[in-house]
C-alpha positions, 0 to 999 in steps of 0.5 A, a space after each residue: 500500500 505504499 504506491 496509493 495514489 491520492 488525486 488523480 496526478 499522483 495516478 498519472 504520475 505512477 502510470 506514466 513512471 511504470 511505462 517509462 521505466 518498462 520501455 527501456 527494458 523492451 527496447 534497448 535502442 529507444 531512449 524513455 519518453 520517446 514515442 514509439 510508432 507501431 507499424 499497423 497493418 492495412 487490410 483490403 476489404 473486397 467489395 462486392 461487384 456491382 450490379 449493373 444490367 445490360 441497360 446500365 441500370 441498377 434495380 432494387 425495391 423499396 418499401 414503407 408502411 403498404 408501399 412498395 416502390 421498385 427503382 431502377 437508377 442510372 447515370 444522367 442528369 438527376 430526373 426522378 421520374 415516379 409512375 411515369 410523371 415528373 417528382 414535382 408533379 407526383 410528390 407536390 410537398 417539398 418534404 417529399 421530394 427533399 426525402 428522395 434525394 437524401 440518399 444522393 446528398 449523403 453520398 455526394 451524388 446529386 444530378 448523376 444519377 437518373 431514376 425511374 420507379 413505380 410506386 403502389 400501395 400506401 399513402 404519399 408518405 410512405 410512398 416516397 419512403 419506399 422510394 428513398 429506400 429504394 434509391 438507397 439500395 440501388 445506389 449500394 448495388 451500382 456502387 458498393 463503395 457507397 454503403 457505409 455513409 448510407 448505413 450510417 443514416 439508417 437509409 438501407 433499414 427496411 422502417 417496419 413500422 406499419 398501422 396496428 390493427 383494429 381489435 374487437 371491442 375498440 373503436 380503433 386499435 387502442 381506443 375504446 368507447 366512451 364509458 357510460 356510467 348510468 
């Protein structure tokens, strides 16, 4: 008990004086107090090859809530096209729109990538979540490189939240009738 450490100075000061006193002894060539560099080594990681049709397109599906949207993507100008219209005309909230770019942004891909998608089911909302998620996976299929940053925003989880049904003896899901004393 006679190295008891007191404050946490005094605990920096014994860690620090043990490893100096250690480094001479490991290696002799290297003076106390200098910093050793470790060599650390690289390793490749192997992606996998990208999945382009003969058209040069990239397809994945995508789906939110009911929707289910299917989205081919390939190198152009940045045209959505969503159920054979323009995303202005088919997506009127900006909001939307702005949820179909993301993948884009987050990768720095904004205007080369054309996209074309048929979206079925659900409502606006969730149709253009299904398109952001399968934008997201397109891109991950035309680029491996691409899935990290896309993993990293949460782009490529499937949302599985969906509507809770409605049970027997309830006005809605959770809700019951109004309760009635007399």
């Amino acid at each position: 008990m006679a190295d008891e450490a007191n404050s946490l100075e005094d605990l920096k000061n014994l860690t620090s004086g043990a490893a100096a006193a250690d480094a001479p002894a490991a290696d002799a060539g290297v003076e106390a107090g200098a910093e050793v560099i470790e060599a650390v080594e690289v390793i490749d990681v192997v992606l996998p090859d990208p999945k382009i049709d003969e058209q040069g397109r990239s397809y994945a599906t995508g789906k939110r809530k009911n929707a289910i949207a299917r989205v081919w993507i390939k190198p152009g100008t940045g045209k959505v096209t969503v159920n054979g219209r323009d995303q202005e005309n088919y997506f009127a909230r900006p909001v939307l729109r702005m949820l179909l770019l993301q993948p884009f942004e987050v990768t720095d891909r904004v205007g080369q990538f054309d996209v074309i998608c048929t979206v079925k089911g659900g409502g606006l909302s969730g149709q253009a979540g299904a398109v952001r998620h399968g934008v997201s996976k397109a891109l991950t299929y035309y680029e491996p490189a691409l899935r990290p940053p896309l993993k990293a925003e949460g782009f490529l989880t499937r949302d599985s939240r969906v509507v809770e049904r409605k049970k027997y003896g309830r006005a809605k899901a959770r809700r019951s009738f109004q309760f009635s004393k007399r």
